[in-house]
C-alpha positions as CSV (number, residue, x, y, z in Angstrom):
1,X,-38.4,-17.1,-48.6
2,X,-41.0,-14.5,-47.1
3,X,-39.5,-10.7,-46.5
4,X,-39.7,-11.5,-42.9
5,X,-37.4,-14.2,-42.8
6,X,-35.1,-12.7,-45.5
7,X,-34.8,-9.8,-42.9
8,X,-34.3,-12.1,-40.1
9,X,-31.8,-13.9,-42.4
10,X,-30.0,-10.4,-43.0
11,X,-30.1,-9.8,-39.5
12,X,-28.3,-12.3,-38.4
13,X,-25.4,-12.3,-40.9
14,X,-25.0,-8.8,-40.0
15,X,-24.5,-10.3,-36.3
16,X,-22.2,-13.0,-37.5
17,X,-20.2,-11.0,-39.9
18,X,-19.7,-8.7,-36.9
19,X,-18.6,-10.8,-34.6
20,X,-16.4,-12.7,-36.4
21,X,-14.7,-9.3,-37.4
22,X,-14.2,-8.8,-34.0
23,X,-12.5,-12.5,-33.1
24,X,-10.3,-11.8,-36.0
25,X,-9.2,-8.6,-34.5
26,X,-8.7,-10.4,-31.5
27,X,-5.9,-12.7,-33.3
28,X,-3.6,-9.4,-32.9
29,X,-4.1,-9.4,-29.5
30,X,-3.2,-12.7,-29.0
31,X,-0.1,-12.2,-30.9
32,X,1.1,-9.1,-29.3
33,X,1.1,-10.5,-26.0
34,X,3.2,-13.3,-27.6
35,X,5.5,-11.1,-29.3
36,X,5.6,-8.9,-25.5
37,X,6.1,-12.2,-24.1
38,X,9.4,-13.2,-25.6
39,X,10.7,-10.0,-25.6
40,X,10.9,-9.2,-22.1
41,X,11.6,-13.2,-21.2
42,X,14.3,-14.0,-23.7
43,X,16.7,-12.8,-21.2
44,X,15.8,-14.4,-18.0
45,X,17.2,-17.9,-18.3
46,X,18.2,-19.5,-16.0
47,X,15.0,-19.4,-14.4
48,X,12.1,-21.5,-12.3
49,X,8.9,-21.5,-12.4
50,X,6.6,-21.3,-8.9
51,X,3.5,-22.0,-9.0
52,X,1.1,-22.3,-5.8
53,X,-2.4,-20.9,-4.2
54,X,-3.2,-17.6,-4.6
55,X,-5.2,-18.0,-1.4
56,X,-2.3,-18.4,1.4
57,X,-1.8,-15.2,4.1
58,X,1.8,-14.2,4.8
59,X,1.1,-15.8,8.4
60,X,0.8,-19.6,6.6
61,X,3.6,-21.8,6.7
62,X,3.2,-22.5,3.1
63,X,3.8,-18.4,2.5
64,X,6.6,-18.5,4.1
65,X,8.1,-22.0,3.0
66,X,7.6,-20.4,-0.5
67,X,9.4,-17.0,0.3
68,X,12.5,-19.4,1.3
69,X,12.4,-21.4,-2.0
70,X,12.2,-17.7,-4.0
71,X,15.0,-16.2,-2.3
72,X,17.2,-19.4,-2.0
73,X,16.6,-19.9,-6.1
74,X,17.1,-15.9,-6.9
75,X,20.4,-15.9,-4.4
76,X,21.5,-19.2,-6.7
77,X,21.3,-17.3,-10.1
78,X,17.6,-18.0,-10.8
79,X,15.1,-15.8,-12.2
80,X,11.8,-16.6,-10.6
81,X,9.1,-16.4,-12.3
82,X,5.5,-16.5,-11.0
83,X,2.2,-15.8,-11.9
84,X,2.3,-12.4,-10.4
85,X,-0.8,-12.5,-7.9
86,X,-1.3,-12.9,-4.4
87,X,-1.0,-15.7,-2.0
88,X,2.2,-17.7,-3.1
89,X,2.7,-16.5,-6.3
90,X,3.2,-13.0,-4.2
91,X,5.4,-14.9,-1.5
92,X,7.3,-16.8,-4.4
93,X,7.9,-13.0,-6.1
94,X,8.8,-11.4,-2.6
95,X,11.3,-13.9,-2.2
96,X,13.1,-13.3,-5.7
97,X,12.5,-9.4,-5.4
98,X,15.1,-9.5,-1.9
99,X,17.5,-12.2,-4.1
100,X,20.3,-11.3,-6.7
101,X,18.1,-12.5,-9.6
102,X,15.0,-11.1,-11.1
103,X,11.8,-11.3,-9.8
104,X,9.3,-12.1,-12.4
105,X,5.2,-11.7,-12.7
106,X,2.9,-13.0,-15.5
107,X,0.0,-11.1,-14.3
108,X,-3.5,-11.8,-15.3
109,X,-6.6,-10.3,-14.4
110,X,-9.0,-12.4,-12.9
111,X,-12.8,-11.9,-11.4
112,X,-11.8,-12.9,-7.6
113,X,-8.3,-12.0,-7.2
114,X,-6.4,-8.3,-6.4
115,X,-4.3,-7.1,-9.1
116,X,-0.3,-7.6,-9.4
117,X,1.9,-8.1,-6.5
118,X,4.1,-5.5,-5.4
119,X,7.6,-7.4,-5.4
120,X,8.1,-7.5,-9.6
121,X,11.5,-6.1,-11.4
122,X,9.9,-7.8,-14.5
123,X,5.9,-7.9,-14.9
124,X,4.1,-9.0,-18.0
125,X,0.4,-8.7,-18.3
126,X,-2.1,-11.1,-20.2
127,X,-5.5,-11.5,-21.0
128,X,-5.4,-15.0,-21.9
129,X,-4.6,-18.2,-20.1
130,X,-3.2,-20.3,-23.1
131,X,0.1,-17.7,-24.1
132,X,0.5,-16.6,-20.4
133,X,0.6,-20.6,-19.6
134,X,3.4,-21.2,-22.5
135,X,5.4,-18.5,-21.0
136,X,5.7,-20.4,-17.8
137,X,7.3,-23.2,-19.9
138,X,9.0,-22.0,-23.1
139,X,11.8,-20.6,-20.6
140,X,11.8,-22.4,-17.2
141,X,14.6,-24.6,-16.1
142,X,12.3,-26.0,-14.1
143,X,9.0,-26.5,-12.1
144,X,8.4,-25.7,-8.7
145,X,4.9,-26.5,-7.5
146,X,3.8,-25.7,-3.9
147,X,0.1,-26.5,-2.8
148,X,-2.6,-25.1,-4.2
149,X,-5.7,-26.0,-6.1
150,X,-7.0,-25.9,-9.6
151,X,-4.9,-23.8,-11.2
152,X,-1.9,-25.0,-9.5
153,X,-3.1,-28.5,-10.4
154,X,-3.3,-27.2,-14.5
155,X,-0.1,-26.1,-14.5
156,X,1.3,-29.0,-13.0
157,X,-0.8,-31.2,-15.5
158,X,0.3,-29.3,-18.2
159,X,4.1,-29.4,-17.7
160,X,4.0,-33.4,-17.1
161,X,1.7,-33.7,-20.3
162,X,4.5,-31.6,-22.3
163,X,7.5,-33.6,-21.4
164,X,5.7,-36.9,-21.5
165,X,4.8,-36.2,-25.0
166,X,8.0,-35.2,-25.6
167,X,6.4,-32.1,-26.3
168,X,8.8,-29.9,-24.3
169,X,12.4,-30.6,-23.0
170,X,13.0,-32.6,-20.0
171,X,13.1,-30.7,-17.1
172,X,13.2,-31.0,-13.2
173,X,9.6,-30.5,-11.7
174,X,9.6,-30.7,-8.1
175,X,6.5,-31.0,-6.1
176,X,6.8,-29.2,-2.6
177,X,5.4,-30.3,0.8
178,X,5.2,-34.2,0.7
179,X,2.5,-34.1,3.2
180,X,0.0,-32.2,0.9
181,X,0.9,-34.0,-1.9
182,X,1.0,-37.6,-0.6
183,X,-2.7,-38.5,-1.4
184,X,-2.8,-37.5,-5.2
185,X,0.9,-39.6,-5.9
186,X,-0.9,-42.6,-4.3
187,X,-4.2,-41.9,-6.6
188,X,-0.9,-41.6,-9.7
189,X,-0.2,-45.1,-8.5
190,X,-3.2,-46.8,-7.3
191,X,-5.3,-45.8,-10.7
192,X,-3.2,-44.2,-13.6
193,X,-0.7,-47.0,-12.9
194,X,-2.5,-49.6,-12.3
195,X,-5.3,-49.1,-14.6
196,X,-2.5,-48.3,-17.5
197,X,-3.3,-44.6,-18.3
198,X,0.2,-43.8,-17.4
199,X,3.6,-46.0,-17.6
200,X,5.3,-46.7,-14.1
201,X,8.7,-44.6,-15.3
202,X,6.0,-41.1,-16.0
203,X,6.4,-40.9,-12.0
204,X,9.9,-40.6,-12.2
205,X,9.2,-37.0,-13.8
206,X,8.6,-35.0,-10.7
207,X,10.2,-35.1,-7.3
208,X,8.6,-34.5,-4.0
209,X,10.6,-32.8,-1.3
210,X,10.3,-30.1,1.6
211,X,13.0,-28.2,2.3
212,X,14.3,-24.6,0.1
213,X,18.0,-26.2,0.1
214,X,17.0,-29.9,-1.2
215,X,15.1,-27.9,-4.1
216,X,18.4,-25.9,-5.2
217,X,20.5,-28.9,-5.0
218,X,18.2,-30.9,-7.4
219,X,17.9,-28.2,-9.7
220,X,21.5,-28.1,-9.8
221,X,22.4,-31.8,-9.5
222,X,19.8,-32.1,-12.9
223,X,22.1,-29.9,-14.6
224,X,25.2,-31.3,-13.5
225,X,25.8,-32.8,-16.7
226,X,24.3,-30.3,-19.6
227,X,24.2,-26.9,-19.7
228,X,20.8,-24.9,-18.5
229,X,20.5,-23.7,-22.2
230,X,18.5,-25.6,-24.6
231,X,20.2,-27.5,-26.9
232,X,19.4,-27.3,-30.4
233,X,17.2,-30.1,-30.3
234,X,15.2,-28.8,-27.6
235,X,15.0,-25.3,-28.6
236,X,13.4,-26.7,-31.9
237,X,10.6,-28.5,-29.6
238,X,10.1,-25.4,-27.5
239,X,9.8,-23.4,-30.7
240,X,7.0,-25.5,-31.3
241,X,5.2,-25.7,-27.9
């Protein structure tokens, strides 16, 4: 090997052992916000998730359908728990923040978005998607998924994946706003169904309805018969989202 590719060869070790120095170090990041995470969320059950576009003005009936949902949940005993930006995760927070129960932000900083909502007893900060995103699950009681695009869709793709894999406990996941939602069911049915990438009975996971009681009463007529605490069973899958 000439000297000049010897020192090209040195060169770029230097660069590799650098860098991955630097990913290792970023494995303690990763676990603090972990170890942050279920510290300040152990205590929030029972609580929903609410998830929806970040894009929504206060003025838009979606904003406001949201703020219901929030405050009729937080007045019922629920934390709610949203991703802590604007839009509906901000109507979903405001809503909680005027209830009896906690309101609750997973903020994350993001190229196109304003920082943290205003309307947060409990806010959490993240770097990364991936632990921010088992947050939302590891201690919802359920899903509550108003319109919004792709990372509304993610979460909602996530949470169905979990529980159909048995990955997650069974929980209620109610889809908001039949209208907006109408067109990707009948895509569920007319290809994942039919095409056999999903079994008929996955649809019965989710519920679509419209109005903030109807969502409180399925929450609640879900639970009927179990308790809103994991049992041991599922506290052992959630352990190991």
């Amino acid at each position: 090997m000439s000297k000049q590719n010897k020192r090209s060869f040195t060169e770029r070790k230097a660069i590799n052992d650098s860098l991955l120095i630097r990913e290792s170090w970023k494995v303690f990041q990763i676990m603090a916000e972990f170890v942050e995470g279920f510290e300040r969320l152990a205590t929030i059950r029972p609580s929903v998730s609410i998830f929806g576009s970040a894009r929504m003005a206060p003025e838009h009936p979606y904003y406001q359908l949201t703020e219901k949902i929030a405050r009729a949940l937080s007045d019922a005993g629920f934390s709610v728990v949203s991703g802590g930006g604007p839009g509906l995760m901000e109507a979903a927070n405001k809503g909680a923040f005027t209830g009896i129960s906690p309101s609750v932000g997973l903020n994350i900083s993001l190229p196109r978005e304003p920082g943290a909502n205003e309307y947060q007893d409990i806010a959490v900060n993240f770097r990364h998607f991936f632990s921010r995103k088992v947050m939302f699950v590891k201690y919802a009681s359920a899903y509550v998924v108003l319109p919004g695009g792709f990372g509304t869709l993610d979460e909602l793709a996530e949470i169905l994946t979990l529980v159909q894999t048995g990955k997650s406990r069974r929980i209620p996941i109610i889809l908001v706003q039949s209208s907006f939602w109408a067109g990707l069911i009948d895509w569920f049915k007319e290809y994942l169904v039919e095409e056999g990438m999903i079994d008929r009975h996955d649809l019965d996971l989710f519920k679509i309805l419209d109005k903030p009681q109807e969502v409180v009463d399925a929450i609640f007529s879900f639970y009927e018969s179990r308790s809103f605490e994991p049992s041991a069973e599922e506290r052992e899958r959630l352990l190991n989202l």
